[in-house]
N, CA, C and O of each residue as an XYZ file, in Angstrom:
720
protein
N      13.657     -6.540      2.895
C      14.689     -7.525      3.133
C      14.731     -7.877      4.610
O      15.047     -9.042      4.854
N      14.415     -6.918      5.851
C      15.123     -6.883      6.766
C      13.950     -8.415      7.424
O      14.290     -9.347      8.153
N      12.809     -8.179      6.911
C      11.473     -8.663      7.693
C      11.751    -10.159      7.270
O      11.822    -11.080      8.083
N      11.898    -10.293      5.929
C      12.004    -11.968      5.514
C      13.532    -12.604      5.544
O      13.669    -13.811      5.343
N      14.685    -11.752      5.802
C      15.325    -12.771      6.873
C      15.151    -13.069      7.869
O      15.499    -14.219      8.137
N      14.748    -12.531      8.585
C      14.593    -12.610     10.005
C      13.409    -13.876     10.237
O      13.634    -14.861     10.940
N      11.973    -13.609      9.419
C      11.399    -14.526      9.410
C      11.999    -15.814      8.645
O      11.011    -16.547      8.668
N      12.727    -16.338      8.166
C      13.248    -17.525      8.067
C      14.483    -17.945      8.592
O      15.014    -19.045      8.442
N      14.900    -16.956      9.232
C      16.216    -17.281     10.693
C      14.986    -17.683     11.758
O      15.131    -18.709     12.422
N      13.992    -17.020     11.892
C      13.257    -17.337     13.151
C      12.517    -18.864     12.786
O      12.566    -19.856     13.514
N      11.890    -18.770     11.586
C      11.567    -20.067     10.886
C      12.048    -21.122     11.050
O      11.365    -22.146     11.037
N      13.528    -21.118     11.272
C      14.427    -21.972     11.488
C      15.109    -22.354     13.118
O      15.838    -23.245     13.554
N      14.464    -21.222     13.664
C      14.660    -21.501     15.513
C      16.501    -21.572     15.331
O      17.327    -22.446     15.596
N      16.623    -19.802     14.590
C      18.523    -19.796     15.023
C      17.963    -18.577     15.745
O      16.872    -18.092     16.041
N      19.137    -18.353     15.864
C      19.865    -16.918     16.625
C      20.531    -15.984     15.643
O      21.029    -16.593     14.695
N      20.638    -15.033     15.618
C      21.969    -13.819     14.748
C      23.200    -14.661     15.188
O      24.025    -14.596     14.277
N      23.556    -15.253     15.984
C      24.751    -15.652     16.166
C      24.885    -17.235     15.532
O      25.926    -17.698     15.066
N      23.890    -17.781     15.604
C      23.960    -18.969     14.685
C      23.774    -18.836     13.489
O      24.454    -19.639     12.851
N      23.052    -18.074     12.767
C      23.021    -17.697     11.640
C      24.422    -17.000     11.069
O      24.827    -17.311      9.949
N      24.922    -16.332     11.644
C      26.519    -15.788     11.594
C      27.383    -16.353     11.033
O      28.092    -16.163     10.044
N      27.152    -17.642     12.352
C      28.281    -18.492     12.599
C      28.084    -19.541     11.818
O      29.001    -20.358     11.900
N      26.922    -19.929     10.828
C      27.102    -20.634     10.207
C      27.115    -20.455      8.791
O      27.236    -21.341      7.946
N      26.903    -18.534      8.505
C      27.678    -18.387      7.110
C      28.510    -17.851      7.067
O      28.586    -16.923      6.262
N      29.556    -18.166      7.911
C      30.758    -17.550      7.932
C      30.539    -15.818      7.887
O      31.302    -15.177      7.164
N      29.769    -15.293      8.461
C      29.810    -13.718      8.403
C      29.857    -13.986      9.945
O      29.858    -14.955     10.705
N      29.909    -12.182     10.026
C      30.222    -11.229     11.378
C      28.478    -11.347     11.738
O      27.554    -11.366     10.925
N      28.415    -11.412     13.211
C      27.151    -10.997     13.762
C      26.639     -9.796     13.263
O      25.490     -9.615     12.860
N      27.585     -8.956     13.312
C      27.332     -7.670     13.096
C      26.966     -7.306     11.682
O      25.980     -6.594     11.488
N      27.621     -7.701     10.787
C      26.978     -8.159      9.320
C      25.348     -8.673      9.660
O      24.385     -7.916      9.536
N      25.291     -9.469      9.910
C      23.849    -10.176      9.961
C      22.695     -9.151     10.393
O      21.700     -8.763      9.781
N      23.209     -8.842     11.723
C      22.209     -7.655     12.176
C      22.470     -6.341     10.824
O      21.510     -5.889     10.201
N      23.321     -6.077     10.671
C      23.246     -5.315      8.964
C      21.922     -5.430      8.285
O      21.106     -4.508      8.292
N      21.704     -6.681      7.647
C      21.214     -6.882      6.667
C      19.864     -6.902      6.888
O      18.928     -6.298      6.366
N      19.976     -8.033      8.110
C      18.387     -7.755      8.719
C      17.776     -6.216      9.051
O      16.658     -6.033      8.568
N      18.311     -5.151      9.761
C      17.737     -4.037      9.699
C      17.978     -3.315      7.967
O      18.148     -2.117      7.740
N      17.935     -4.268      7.071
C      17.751     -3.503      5.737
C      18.567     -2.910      5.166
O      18.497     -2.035      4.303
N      19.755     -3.619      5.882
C      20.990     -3.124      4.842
C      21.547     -4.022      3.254
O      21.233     -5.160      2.903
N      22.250     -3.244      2.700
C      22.297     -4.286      1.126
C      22.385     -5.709      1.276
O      23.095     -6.084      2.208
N      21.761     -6.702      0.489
C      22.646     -7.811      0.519
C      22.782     -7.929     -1.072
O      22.076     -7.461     -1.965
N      23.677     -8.542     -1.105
C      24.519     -8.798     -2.681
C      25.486     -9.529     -2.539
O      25.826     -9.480     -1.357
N      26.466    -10.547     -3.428
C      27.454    -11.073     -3.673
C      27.527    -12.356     -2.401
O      26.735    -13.181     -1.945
N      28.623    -12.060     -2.217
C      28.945    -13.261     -1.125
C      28.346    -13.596      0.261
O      28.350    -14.697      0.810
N      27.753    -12.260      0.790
C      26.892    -11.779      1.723
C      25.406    -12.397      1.434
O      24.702    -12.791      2.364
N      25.020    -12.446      0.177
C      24.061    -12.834     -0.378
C      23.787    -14.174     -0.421
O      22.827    -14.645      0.189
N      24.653    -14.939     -1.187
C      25.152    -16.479     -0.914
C      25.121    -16.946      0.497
O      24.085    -17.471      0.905
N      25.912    -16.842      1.107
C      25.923    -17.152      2.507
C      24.938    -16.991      3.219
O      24.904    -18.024      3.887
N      24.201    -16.436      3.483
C      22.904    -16.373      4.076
C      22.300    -17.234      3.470
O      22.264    -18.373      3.935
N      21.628    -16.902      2.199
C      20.910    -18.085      1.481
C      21.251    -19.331      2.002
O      20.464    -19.961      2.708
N      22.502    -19.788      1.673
C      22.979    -21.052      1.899
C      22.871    -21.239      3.349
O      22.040    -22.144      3.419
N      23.266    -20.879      4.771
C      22.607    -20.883      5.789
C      21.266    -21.095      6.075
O      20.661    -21.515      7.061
N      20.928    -20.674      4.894
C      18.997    -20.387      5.638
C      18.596    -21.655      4.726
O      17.376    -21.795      4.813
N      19.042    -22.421      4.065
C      18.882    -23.085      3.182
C      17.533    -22.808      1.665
O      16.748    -23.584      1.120
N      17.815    -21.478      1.480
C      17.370    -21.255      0.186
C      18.122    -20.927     -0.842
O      19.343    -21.091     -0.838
N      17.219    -20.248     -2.187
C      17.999    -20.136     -2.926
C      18.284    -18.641     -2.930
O      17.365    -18.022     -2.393
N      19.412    -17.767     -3.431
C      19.600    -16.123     -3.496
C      18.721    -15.443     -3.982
O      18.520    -14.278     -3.641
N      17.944    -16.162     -5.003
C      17.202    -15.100     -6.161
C      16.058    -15.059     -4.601
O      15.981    -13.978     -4.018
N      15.368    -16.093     -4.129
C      14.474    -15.616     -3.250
C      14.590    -15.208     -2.780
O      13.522    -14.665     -2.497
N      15.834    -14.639     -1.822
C      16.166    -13.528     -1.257
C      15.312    -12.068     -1.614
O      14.371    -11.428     -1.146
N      16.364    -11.977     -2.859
C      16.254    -10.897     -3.763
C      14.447    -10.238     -4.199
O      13.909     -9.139     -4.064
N      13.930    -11.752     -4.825
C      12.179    -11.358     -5.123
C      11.536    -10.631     -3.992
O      10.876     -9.592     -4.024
N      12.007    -11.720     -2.553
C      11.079    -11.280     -1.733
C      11.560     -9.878     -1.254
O      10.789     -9.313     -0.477
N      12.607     -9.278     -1.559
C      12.698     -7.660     -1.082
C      11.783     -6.633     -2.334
O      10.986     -5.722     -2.111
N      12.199     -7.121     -3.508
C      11.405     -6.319     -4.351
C      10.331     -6.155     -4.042
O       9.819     -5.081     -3.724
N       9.502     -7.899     -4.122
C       7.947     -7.529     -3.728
C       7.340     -6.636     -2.799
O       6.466     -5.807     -3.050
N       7.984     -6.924     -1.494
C       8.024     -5.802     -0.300
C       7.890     -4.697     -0.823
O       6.836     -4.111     -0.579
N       8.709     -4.154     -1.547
C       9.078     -2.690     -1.806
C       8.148     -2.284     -2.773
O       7.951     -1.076     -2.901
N       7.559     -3.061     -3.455
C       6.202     -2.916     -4.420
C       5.174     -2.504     -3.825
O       4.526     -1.498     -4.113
N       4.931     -3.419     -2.785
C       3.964     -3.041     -1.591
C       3.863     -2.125     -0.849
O       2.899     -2.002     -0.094
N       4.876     -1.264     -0.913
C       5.496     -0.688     -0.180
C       4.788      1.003     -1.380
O       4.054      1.874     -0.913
N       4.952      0.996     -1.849
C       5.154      1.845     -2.870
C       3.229      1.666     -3.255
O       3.008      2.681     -3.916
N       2.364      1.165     -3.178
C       0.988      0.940     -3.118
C       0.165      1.126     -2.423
O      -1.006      1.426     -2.657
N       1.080      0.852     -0.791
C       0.372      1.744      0.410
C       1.097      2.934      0.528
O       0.794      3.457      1.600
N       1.682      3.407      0.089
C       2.235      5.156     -0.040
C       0.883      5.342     -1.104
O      -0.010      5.523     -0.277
N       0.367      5.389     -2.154
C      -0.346      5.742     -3.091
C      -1.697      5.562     -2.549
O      -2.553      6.363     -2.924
N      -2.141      4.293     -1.423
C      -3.397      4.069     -1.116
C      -3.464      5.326      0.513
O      -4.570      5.785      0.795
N      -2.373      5.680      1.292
C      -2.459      6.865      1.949
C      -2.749      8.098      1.139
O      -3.707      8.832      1.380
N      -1.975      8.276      0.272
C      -2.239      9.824     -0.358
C      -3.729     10.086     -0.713
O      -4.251     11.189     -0.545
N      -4.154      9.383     -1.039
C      -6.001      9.561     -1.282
C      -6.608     10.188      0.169
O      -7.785     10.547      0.148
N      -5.822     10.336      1.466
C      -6.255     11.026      2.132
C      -5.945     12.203      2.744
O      -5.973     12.577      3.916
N      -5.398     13.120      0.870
C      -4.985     14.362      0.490
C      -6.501     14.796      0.520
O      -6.831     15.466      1.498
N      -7.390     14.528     -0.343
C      -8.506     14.602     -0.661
C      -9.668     14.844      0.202
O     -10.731     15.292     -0.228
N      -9.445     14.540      1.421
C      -9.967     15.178      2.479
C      -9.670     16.793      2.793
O     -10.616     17.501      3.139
N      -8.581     17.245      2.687
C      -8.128     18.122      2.740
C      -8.306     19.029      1.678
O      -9.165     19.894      1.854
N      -7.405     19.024      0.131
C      -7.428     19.404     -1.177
C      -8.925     18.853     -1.497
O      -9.477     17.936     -0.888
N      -9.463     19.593     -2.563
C     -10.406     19.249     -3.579
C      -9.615     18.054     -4.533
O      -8.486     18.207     -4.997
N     -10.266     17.120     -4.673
C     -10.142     16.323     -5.779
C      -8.463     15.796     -5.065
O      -7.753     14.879     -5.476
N      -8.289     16.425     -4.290
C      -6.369     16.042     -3.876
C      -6.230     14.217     -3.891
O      -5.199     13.571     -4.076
N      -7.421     13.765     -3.671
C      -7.384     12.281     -3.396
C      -7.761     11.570     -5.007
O      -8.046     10.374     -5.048
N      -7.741     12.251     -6.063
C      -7.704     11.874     -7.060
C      -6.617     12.050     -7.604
O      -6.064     11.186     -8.284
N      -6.013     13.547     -7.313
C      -5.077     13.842     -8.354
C      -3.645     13.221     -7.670
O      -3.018     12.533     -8.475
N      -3.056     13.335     -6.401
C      -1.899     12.825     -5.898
C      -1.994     11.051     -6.095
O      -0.975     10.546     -6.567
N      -2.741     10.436     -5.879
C      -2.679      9.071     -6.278
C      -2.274      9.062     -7.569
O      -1.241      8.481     -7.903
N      -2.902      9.583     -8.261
C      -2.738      9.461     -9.896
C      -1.249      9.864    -10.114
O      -0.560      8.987    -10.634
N      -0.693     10.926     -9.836
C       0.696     11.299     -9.997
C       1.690     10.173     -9.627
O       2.543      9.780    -10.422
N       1.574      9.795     -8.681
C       2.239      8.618     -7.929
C       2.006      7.590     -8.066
O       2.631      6.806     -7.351
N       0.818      6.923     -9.215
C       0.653      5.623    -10.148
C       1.381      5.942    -10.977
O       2.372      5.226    -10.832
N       1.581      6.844    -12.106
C       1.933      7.398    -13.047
C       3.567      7.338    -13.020
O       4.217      7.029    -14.018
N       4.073      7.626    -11.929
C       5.417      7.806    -11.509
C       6.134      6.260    -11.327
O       7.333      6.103    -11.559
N       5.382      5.311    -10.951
C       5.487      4.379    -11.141
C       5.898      3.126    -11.927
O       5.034      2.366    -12.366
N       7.319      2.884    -12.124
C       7.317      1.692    -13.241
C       7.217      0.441    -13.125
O       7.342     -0.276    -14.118
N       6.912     -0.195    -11.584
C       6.222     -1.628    -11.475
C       5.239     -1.546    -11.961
O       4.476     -0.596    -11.785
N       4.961     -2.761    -12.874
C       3.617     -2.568    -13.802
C       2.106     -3.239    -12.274
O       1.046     -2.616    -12.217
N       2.330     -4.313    -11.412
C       2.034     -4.385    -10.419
C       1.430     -2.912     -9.834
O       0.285     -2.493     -9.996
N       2.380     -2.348     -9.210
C       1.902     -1.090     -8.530
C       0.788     -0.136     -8.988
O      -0.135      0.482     -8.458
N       1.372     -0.324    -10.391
C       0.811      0.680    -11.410
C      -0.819      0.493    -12.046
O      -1.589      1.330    -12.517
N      -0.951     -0.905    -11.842
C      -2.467     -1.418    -11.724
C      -3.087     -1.178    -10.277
O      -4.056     -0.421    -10.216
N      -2.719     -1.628     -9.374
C      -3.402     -1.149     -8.132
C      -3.511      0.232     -7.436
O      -3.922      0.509     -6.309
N      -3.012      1.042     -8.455
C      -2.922      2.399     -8.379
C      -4.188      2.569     -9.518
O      -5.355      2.855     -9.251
N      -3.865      2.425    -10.262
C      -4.881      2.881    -11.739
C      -6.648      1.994    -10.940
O      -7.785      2.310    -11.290
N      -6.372      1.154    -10.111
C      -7.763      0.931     -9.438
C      -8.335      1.669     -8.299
O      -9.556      1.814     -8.225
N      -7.449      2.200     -7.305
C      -7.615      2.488     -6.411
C      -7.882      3.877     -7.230
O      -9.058      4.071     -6.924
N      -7.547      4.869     -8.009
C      -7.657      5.593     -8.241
C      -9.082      6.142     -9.361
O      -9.547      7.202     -9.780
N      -9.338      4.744     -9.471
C     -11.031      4.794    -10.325
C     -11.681      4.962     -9.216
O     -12.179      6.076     -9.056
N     -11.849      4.060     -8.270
C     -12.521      4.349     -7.139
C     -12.994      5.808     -6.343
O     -13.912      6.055     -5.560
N     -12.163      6.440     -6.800
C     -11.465      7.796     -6.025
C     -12.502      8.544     -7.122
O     -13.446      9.250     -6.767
N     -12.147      8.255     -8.523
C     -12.858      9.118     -9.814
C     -14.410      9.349     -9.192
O     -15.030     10.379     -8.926
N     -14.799      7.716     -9.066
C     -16.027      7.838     -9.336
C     -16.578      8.083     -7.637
O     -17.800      8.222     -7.680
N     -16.171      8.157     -6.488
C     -16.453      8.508     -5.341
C     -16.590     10.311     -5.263
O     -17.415     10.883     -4.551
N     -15.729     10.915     -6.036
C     -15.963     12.086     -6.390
C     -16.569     12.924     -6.906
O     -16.792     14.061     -6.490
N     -17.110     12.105     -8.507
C     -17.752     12.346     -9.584
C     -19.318     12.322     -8.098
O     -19.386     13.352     -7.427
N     -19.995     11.583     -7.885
C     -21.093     10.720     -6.597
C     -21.052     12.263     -5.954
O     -21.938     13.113     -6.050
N     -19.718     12.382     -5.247
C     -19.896     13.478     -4.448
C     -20.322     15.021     -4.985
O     -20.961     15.984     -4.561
N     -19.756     14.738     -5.880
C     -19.914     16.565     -6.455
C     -21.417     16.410     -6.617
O     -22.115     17.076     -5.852
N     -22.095     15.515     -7.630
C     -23.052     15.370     -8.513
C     -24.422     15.694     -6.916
O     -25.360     16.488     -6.983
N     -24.130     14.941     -5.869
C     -24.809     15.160     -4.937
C     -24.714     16.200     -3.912
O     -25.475     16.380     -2.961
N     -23.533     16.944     -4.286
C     -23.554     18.301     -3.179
C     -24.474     19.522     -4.413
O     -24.997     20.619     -4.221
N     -24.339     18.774     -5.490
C     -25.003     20.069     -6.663
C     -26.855     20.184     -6.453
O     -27.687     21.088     -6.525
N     -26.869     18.703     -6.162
C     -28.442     18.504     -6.434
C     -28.966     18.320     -4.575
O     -30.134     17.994     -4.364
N     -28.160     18.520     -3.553
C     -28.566     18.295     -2.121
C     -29.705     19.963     -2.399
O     -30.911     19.763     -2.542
N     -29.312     21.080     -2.434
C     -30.212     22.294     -2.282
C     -31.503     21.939     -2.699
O     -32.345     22.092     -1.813
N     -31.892     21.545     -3.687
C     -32.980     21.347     -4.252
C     -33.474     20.613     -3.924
O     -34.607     20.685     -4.399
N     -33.308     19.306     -2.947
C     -33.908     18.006     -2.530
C     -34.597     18.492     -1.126
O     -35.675     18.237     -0.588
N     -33.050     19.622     -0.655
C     -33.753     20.223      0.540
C     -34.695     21.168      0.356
O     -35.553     21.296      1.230
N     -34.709     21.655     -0.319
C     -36.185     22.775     -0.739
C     -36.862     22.210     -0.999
O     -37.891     22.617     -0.460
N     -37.118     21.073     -1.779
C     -38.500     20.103     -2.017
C     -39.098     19.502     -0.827
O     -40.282     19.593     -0.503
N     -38.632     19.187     -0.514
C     -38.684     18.485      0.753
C     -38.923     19.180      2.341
O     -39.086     18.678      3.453
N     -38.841     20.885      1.729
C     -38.558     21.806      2.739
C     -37.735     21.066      4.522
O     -38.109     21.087      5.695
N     -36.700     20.591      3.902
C     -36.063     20.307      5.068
C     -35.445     21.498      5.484
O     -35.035     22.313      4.657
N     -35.275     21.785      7.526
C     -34.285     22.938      7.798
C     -33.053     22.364      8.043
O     -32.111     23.060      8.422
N     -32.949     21.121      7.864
C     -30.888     20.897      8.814
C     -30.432     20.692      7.261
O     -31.157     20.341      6.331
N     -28.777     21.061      7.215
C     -28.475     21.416      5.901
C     -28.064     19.946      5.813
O     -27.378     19.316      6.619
N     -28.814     19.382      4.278
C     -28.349     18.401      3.618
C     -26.945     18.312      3.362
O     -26.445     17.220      3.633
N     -26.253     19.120      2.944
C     -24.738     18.967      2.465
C     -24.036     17.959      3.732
O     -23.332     16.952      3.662
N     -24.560     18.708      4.852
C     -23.307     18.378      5.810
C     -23.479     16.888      5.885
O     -22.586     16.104      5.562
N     -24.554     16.563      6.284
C     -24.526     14.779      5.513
C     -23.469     14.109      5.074
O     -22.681     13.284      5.536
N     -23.708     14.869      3.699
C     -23.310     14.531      2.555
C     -21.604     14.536      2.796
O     -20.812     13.640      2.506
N     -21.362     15.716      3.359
C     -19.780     15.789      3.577
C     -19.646     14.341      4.164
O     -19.266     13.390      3.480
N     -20.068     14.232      5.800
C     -20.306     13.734      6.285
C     -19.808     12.028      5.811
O     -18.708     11.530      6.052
N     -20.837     11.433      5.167
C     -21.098     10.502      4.424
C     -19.575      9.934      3.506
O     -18.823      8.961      3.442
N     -19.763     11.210      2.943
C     -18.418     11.022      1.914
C     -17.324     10.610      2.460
O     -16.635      9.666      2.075
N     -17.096     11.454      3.567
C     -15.709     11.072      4.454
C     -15.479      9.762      4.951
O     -14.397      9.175      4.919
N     -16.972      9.162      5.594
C     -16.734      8.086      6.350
C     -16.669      6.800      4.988
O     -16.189      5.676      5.136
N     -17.157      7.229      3.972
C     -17.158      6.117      2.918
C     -15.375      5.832      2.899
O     -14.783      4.821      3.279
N     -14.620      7.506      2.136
C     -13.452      7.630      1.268
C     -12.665      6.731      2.781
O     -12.380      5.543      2.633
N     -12.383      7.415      4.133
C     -11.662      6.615      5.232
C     -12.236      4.979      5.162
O     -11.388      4.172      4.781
N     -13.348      4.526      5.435
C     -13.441      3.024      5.292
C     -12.892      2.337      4.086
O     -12.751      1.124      4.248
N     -12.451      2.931      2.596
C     -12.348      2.249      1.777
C     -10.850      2.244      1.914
O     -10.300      1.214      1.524
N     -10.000      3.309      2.450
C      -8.537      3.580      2.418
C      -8.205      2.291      3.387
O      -7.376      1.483      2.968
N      -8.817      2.072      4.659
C      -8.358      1.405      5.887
C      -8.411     -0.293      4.905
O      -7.464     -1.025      4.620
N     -10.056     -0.481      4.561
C      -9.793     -1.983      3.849
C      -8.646     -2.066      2.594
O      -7.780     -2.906      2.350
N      -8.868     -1.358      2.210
C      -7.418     -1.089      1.402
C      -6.086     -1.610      1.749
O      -5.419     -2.524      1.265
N      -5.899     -0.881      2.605
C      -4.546     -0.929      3.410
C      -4.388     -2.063      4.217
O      -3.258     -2.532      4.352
N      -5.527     -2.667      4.873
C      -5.399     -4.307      5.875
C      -4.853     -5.105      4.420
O      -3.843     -5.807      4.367
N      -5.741     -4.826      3.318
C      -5.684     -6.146      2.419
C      -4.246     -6.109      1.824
O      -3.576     -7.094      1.515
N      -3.939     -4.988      1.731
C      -2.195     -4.809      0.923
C      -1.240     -5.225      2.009
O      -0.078     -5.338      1.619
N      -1.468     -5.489      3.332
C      -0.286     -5.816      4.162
C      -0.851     -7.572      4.350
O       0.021     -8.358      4.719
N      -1.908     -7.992      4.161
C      -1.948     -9.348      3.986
C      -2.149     -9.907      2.873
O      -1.428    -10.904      2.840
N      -2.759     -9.805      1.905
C      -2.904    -10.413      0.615
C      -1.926     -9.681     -0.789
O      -1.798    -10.372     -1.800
N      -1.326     -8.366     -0.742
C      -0.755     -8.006     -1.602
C      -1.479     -7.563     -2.135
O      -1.034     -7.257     -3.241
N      -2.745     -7.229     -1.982
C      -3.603     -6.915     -3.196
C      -4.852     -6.113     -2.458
O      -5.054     -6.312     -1.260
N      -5.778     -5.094     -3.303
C      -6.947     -4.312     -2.430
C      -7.944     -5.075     -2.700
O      -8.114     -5.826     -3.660
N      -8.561     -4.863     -1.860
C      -9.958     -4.969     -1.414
C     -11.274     -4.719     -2.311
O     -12.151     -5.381     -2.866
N     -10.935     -3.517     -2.149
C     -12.471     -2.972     -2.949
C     -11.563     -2.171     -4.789
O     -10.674     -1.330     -4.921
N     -12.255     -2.860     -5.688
C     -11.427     -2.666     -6.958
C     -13.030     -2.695     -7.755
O     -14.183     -2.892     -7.371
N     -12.381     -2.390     -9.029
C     -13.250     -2.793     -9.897
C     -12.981     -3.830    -10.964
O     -11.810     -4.191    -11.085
N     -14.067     -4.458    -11.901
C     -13.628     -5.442    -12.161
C     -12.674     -4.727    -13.635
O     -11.643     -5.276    -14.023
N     -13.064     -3.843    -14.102
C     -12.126     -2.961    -15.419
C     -12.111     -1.611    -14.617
O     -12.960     -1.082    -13.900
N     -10.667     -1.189    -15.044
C     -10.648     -0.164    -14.775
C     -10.479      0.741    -16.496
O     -10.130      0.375    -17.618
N     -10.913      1.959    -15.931
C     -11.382      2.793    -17.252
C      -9.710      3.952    -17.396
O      -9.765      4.978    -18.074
N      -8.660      3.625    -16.810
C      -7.357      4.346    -16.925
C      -6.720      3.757    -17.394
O      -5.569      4.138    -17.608
């Protein structure tokens, strides 16, 4: 709430005090709402009508926020998984799951295939690195690579992730079905 009044008070080249003063509220109200305090009822109206929109847009555009909001919490936790085994599979998943925006709950159920099959990749290649290095009689240990590798993949996919959810609403790297 606090971000998209402000951007359409600023939109509009007022002030907190013109904006105030021209919906009949307290400055101090205004600065309220803008740092994210409730709006509802008459508080609600008045602004709108000041800013010359309608209330419900008010209202959408805080939800959506908070959707978003709730998608980059789920697209951070995948970098449990650095830490925990599998932690970047299983805490995303809990926290899609927990989820009742059906929105959220898809870009969770994607971000979290990603995660499946980045894992499934990883294990399958830390199982079969020994043997590639004995064939090959290499001496520097293959795994660490591999750690290596993995990490810089799972961090580059979290970061495009996260640019694309604070500008487009939506990730980056998805698949075209997800299998959850």
């Amino acid at each position: 709430m606090k971000n998209q009044i402000k951007i359409l008070r600023e939109a509009k080249n007022m002030t907190q005090n013109e904006l105030a003063e021209q919906s009949g509220l307290s400055l101090r109200t205004v600065q309220r709402v803008e740092a994210g305090g409730m709006l509802k009822g008459f508080t609600l109206k008045a602004i709108a009508q000041a800013l010359d929109t309608h209330p419900e847009h008010l209202i959408d555009q805080a939800k959506e926020q908070e959707n978003i909001n709730r998608a980059k919490i789920i697209n951070l936790s995948i970098l449990s998984g650095m830490i925990i085994p599998f932690g970047g599979v299983i805490f995303p998943l809990i926290l899609t799951y927990q989820t009742k925006d059906s929105n959220n709950k898809e870009l969770g159920k994607s971000m979290v295939c990603i995660q499946i099959i980045l894992a499934t990749a990883f294990s399958a290649s830390l199982i079969i690195s020994p043997f590639i290095q004995k064939f090959f009689s290499w001496k520097f240990p293959l795994f660490i690579i591999l750690i290596m590798l993995f990490l810089s993949v799972k961090i580059l996919i979290i970061i495009s992730n996260g640019i694309s959810l604070n500008k487009k609403h939506d990730i980056h790297i998805k698949l075209k079905t997800n299998f959850l």
